[in-house]
N, C-alpha and C positions, 0 to 999 in steps of 0.2 A: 399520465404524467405525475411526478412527483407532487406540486401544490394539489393536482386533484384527489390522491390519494389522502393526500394530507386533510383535509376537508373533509373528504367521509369519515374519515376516522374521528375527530374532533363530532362531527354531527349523530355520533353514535351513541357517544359520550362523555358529552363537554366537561364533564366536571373531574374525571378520570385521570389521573398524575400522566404527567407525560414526559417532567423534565427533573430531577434528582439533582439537587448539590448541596456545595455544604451551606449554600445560604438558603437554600428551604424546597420548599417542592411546588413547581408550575402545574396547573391543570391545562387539558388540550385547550379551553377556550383564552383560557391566560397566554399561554405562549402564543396562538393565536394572535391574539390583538399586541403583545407586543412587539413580533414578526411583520404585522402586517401595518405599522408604523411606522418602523423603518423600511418597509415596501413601498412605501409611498414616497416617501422619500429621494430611494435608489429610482423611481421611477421618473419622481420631477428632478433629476441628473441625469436624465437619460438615458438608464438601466432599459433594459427588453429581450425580446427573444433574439439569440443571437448574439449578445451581450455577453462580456465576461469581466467579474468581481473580485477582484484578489483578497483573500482572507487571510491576512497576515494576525490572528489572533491565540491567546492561550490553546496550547493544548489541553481537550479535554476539559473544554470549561464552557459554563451561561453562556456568554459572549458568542463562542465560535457556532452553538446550536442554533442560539436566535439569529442570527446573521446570515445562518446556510438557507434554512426556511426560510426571511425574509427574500433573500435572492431568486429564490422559486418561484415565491411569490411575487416579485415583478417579472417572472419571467426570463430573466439570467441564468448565467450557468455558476457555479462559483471556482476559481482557483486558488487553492492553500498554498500560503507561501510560510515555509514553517519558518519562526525568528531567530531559533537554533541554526539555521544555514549558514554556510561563509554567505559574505557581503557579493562576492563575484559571483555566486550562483545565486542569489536572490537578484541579483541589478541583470541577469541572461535570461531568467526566466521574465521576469518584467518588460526587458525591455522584449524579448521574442513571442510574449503573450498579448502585450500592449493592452491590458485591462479598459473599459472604460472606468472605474472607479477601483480605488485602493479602502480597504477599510481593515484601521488598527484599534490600538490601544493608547494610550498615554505612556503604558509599558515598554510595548514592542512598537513602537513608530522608529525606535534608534535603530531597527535593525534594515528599514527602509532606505535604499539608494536617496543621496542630499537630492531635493529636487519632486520630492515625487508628490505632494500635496497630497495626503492621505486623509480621510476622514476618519475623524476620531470616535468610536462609538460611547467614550463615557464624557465626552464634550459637546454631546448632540443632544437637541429641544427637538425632542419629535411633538412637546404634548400639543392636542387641536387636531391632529393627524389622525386621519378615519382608523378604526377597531377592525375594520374589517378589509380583508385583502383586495387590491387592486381589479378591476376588470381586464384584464390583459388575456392574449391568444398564444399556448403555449401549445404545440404538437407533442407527438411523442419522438419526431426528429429533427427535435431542438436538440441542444445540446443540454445537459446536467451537472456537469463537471469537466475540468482538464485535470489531469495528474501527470506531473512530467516524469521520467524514468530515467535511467542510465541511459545513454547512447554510445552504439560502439564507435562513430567516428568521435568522438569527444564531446559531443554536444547532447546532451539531454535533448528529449524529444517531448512534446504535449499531445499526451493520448485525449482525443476528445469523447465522450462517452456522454451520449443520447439517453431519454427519459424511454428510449423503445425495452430496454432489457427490463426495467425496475419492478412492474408488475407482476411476470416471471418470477423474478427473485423473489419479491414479497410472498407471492405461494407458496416457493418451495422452501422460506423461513419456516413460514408458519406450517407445514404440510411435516417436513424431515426434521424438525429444531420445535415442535410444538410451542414454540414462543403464538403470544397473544392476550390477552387484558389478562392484569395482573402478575403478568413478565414485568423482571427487571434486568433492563440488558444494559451489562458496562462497554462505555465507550472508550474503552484504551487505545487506542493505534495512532499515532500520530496522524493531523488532518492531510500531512502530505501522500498519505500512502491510502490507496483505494478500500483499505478494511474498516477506515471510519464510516465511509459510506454506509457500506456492507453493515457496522452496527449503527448507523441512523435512522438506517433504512428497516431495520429491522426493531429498531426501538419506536421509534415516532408514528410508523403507518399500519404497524400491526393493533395498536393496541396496548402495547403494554408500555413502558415507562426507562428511557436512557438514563443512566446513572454516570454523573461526569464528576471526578476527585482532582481536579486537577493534576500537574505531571507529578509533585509529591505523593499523591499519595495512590500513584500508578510503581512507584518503583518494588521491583522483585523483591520478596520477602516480604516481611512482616509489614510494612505499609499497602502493599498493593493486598496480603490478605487481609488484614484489618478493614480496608475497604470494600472487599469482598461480604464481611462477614454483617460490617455496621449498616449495611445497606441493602443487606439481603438478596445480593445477586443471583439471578436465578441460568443466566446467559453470559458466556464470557468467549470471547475470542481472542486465545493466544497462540503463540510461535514458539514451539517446541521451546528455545533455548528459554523462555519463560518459565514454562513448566518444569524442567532439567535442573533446573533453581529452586525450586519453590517445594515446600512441604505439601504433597497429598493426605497426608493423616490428620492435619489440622483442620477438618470438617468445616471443609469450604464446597461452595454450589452444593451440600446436599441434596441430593435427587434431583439437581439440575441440569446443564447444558451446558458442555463443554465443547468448543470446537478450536482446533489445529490447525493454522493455517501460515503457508511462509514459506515453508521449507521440508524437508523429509520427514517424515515423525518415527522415531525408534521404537523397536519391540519392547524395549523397558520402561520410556513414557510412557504405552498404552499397558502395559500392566500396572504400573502404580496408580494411573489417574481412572482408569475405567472402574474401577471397585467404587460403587456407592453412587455415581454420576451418569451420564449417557455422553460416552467424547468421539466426537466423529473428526474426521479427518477430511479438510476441503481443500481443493484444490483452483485457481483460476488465475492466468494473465488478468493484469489493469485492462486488457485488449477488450476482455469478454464479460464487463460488466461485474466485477471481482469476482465472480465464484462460475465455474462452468460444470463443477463435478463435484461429489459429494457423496463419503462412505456414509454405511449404515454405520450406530451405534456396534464400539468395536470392545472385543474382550482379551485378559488376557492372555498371551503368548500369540497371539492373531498378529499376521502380518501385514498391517494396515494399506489395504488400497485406497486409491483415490476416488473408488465407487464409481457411482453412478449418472449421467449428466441429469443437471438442472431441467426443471421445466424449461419444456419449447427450445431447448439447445439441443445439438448434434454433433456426435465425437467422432472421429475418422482415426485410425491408423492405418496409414498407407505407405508404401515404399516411394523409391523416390523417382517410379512413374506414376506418382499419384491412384495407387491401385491398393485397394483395401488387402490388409495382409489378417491370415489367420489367427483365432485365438492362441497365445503361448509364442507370436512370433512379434520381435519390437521391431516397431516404424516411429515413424514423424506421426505426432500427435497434431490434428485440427481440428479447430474448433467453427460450427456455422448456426444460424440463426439470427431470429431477433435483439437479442444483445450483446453485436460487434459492435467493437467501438465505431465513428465514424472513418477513423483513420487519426494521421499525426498531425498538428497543427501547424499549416505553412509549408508539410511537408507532402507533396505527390506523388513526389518518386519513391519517398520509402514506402508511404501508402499502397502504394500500388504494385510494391517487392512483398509486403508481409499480408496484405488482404486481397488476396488472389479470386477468381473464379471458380467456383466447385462444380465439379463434376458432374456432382447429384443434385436430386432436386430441381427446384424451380427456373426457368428463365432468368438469369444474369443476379443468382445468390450468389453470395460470396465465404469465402470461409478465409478464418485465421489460421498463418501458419503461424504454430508457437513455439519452435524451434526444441519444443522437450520430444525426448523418447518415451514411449510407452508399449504395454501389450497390454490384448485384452486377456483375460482369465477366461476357463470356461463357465463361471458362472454372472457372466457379462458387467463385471466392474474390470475396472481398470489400473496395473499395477505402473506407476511411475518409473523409470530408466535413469534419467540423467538427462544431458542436455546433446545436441547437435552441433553447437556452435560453441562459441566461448564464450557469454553468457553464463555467471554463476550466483549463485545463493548463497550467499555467508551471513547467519544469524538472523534468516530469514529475511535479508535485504538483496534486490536484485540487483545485479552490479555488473555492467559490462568493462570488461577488463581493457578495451581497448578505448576508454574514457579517462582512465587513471595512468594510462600509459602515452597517452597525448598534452597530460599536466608536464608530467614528468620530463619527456621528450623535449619539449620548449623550455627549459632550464638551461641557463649558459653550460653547465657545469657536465652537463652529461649529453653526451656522445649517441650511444643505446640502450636500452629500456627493455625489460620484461618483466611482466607482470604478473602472479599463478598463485592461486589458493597451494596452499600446502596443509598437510592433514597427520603431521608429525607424533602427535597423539591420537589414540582414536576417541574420535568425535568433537577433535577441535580443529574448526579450522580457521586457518589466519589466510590472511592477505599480504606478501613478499613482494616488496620491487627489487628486481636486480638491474644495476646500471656498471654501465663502463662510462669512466669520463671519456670529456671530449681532450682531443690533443692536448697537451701541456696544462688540464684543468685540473683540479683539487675537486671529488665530489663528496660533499659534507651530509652524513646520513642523515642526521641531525636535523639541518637544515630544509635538504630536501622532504622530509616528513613533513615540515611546516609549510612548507610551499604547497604542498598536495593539501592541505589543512584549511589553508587560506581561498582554496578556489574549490573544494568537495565538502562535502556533508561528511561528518565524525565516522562513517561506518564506513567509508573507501578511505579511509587512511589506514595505506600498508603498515600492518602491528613491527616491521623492520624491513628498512632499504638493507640491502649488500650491495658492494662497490667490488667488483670483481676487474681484474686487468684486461680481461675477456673473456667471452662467451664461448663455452664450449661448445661444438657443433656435432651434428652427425657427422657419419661417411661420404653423404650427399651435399654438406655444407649448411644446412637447416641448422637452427640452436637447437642445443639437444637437452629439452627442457631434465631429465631425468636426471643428466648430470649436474645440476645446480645444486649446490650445498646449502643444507638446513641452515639456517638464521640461528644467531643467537639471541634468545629471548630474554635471556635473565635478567634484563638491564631494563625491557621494554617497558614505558609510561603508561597509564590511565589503566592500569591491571589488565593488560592484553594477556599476558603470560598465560591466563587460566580460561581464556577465550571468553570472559564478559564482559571483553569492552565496550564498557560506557553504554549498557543495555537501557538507560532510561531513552533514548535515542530509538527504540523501537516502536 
């Protein structure tokens, strides 16, 4: 389990940095006892296995590290509620997670539904509170984390994800990624999204030392390299549109550790960044523990696959009578093993629609379907397709389209709704609503953008509504998405135009 991991690692050695910011640097036995104080704490409020935390704290910051370990360490799972959220999907995930304990800031409590009795971690007397973590009985199928996701009927779902993959992971960090004592790995990715894991997990239990800038000095360009450079990053995990921004010749990560993770990575990414670094390309659903697959170090003009699976995972591409298809031919990608998630939280039936039975293997395994396409190569990595379903990746955020088209739908104003990445440029793609009002209605684009605004996260707001009189259809009467008219952009707010909107949001 995670606190166990956490433990040998500090017992290796204690004196060993393990936590990076700009107010100084923690050794493992420091963060340690200060983790395992406010463990004690979560515990006499009746924190335990089984239990879940809500972490409504800074991105990227002291706070939200000591607070994940602590939760470990009684024995909890934690869930990020990031303060950047609308208010309506903070108060859904709250109220459909029902935490036993909330823990803010003085900061971010305003972003907390009225009502909710949060505990404040810089208004908290832990001192008296034992140095050393709690006795508590944690399995490896307890749970570790929730991370909610897009859902395609409109409702975010809470993936719950067990301490059974993390081990796994921790190998094959340290095994494909050479991270370990003396690593410094930056914690960029917002706590809502399962890549902070992926670098906590890989900064705190290997050995080497998290480096947290807060979100200033995470934003693309010269801050986020600046930070890179002052801190001597030796491990970084970004999302192509990161990189697509950002200067490779400014001798950043020398000789270190680059990984791509999010979204597709282009032939011309991997030749700027691969000179000088080693930048692999990983690939993994929130489902499987964040990472299921993983290229080797890639060079340029190489057309980057998704490699090879993780320790103790298993990758299938099968047709869709579940029957393994040859190398060079695409099927449904699935994923089986030790770090499936358990399923969705609250949710059975979808659980039991996406974590199916395998074939293969043991008595009553089960494997993820992930609804991507893939083929295998015939030198057994795996090259990425596209999706199955409508399910999309815009700036490396996963978005089901039939969540932002169930905001919109329930508007007085509008009638019908569709919703589609459009890719008018190459290599930007935006988010389009097209609505027909309702009978004798007026629908205000305007408007409707803020309403999608008010109840989604900054990165599902369509960069422009169209208010069309109607839908053009096929021959069959289906809308015919092809013939939808490109949006005019030129107007559009928060710089979508050039597709960076509002990238500190990653």
């Amino acid at each position: 389990t995670v606190p166990e991991l956490f433990a040998r690692r500090v017992a290796v050695d204690p004196s060993a940095p393990v936590l990076v910011s700009p107010a100084g640097t923690l050794s493992g036995v420091e963060l340690d006892a200060r983790a395992a104080r406010l463990a004690h704490h979560l515990v006499a409020c009746g924190v335990g296995a089984e239990s879940l935390v809500a972490l409504a704290l800074p991105r990227s910051s002291e706070e939200l590290v000591v607070a994940a370990v602590a939760v470990w360490q009684a024995g909890g799972a934690y869930l990020p509620v990031d303060p950047a959220y609308p208010a309506e999907r903070i108060a859904y995930m709250l109220d459909d997670a029902r935490p036993a304990l909330v823990l803010a800031t003085a900061e971010t409590a305003g972003c907390l539904p009225e009502g909710t009795g949060a505990v404040l971690l810089d208004g908290l007397d832990l001192s008296g509170l034992p140095e050393s973590a709690p006795q508590v009985r944690v399995v490896p199928a307890n749970p570790a984390y929730v991370i909610y996701t897009s859902g395609s009927t409109g409702r975010p779902k809470g993936v719950v994800v067990s301490h059974a993959g993390v081990a796994s992971l921790l190998v094959t960090q340290a095994e494909r990624l050479g991270v370990g004592p003396g690593s410094r790995v930056l914690q960029f990715a917002s706590p809502s999204f399962d890549a902070a894991f992926w670098e906590l997990c890989m900064g705190l239990l290997s050995g080497a030392a998290v480096v947290v800038a807060g979100a200033e000095g995470l934003q693309p360009g010269e801050p986020l390299a600046g930070t890179l450079r002052a801190h001597r990053v030796t491990h970084a995990t970004l999302p192509p549109v990161v990189l697509a921004a950002m200067d490779a010749d400014g001798g950043l990560l020398p000789g270190g550790t680059l990984v791509s993770a999010g979204e597709a990575l282009s032939g011309e990414v991997v030749t700027r960044w691969s000179a000088g670094r080693s930048l692999v390309n990983a690939y993994g659903p929130t489902e499987t523990t964040v990472c299921a697959s993983m290229s080797g170090a890639l060079g340029a003009g190489e057309v980057p696959p998704i490699g090879r699976p993780v320790l103790n995972s298993r990758l299938y591409v099968l047709d869709a009578r579940l029957r393994p298809v040859p190398p060079g031919v695409t099927g449904e990608l699935y994923v089986s093993g030790p770090a499936l998630a358990r399923g969705y939280l609250g949710r059975p039936g979808l659980t039991a629609e996406r974590f199916v039975a395998a074939p293969f293997g043991a008595a009553g395994e089960r494997m993820y379907r992930t609804g991507d396409l893939a083929r295998w190569r015939t030198d057994g990595q795996l090259d990425y397709v596209g999706r199955a379903d409508d399910q999309v990746k815009v700036r490396g955020f996963r978005i089901e389209l039939g969540e932002i088209e169930a905001v919109l739908a329930r508007q007085e104003s509008v009638g019908q709704v569709a919703v589609l990445v459009r890719e008018d440029s190459p290599g930007v793609k935006q988010l389009v609503a097209y609505v027909v009002p309702s009978a004798g209605a007026t629908a205000d684009p305007a408007r409707l953008r803020s309403q999608v605004g008010e109840a989604l996260p900054d990165y599902m707001v369509p960069a422009a509504v169209v208010v069309l009189a109607e839908f053009p259809q096929t021959p069959n009467g289906k809308l015919d998405r092809k013939a939808l008219p490109a949006p005019d952009l030129s107007a559009a707010p928060d710089g979508r135009r050039a597709g960076t909107e509002r990238e500190e949001t990653l």
